[in-house]
N, C-alpha and C positions, 0 to 999 in steps of 0.2 A: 504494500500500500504506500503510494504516495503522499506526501504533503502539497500542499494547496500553498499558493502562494501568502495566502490569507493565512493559515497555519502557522506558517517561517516566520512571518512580521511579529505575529502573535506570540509563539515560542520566543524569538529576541527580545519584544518587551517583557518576557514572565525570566532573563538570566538576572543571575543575582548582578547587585552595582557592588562594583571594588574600586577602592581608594589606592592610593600609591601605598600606604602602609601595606594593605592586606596584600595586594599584586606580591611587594616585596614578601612577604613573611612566607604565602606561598613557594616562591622561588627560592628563598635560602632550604625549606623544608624539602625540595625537588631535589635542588642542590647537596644535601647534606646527604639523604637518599642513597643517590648515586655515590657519591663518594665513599659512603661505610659499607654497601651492599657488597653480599656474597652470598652466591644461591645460583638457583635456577633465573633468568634475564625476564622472563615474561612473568613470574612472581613481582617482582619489579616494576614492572613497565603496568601490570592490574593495579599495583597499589596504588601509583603516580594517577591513574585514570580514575582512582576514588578520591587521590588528592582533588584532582581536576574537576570533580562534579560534586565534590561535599558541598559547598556554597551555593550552589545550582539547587541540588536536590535535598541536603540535609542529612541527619544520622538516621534519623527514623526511616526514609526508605532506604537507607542503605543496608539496614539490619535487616529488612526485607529481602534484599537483593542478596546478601552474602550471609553463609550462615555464620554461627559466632567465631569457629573456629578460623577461618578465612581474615573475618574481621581483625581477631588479633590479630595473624601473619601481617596483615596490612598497617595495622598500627606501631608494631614493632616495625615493621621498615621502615617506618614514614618519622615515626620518634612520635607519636600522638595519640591521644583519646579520642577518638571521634564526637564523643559525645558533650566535648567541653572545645572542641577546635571549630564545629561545626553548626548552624544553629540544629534544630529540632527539626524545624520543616523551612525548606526552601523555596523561593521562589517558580522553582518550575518542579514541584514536588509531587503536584495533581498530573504528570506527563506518566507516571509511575502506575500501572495499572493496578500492580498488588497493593501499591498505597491507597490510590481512589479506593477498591475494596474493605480495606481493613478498615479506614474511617466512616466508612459509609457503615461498617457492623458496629462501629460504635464501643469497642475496646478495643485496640491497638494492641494491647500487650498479648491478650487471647489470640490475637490473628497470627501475632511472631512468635509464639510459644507453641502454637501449634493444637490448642486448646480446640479447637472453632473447627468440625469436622469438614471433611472434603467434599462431601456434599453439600454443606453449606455453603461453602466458598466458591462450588461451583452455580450454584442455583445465585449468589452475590453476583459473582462475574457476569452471568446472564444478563443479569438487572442494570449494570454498571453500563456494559458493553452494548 
C-alpha cells in the first residue's frame, strides 16, 4: 500500500520538533554507539534505528515493537533507558498499529504483557483497521 501525497505532508507534520540540543545529544549517543560497539553490525545498526525513531514514536510503542529482551540489547548499546531518554508517546505514535490497538483497549500495560487474549486483539484490529 501506498501513501497519498496527503498522507506524507500529514506524516511530516505529526515528526517530532528537535532543537540543536537534542539533534546534538542524539548524535554524541550515535557516536559513542559506534565507537564502544562489539557484536554482530546489524544489532547495531537496529539499535541506532530505535535511536532514530524514539522521538518520533516514543517508548511505549516501542515496547510494542521489541520484546523486552531486545529492548535491553538496544539500551545497552545505545548507553540509555528508553523510558527516561524518550517521551511516553510521540508525535507520530498513532502510525503504530499495535499502539492505535492497545489504546483503543484501554490498558496499555495488558496489551504489552500479553494479558489481553489473541482473539481479542484480533477482533480490536478489525475494528481499528
Amino acid at each position: 500500500m501506498s501513501l497519498t501525497a496527503e498522507d506524507v505532508q500529514r506524516n511530516r507534520h505529526d515528526l517530532a520538533a528537535f532543537n540543536v540540543e537534542r539533534i546534538e545529544e542524539l548524535h554524541a549517543k550515535e557516536r559513542e554507539a559506534i565507537a564502544s560497539f562489539t557484536g554482530q553490525f546489524d544489532e547495531l545498526e537496529a539499535a541506532l534505528g530505535m535511536l532514530h525513531l524514539g522521538d518520533h514514536l516514543g517508548w511505549k510503542p516501542l515496547v510494542l515493537i521489541h520484546n523486552k529482551r531486545t529492548i535491553r540489547k538496544y539500551e545497552e548499546i545505545l548507553g540509555i533507558d528508553i523510558r527516561e531518554f524518550f517521551p511516553p508517546e510521540g508525535p507520530s505514535a498513532d502510525r503504530s498499529l499495535g499502539y492505535r490497538i492497545a489504546k483503543k483497549l484501554g490498558n496499555f500495560w495488558k496489551a504489552v504483557s500479553g494479558e489481553i487474549k489473541d482473539d481479542e486483539l484480533k477482533a480490536q484490529r478489525r475494528e481499528v483497521a
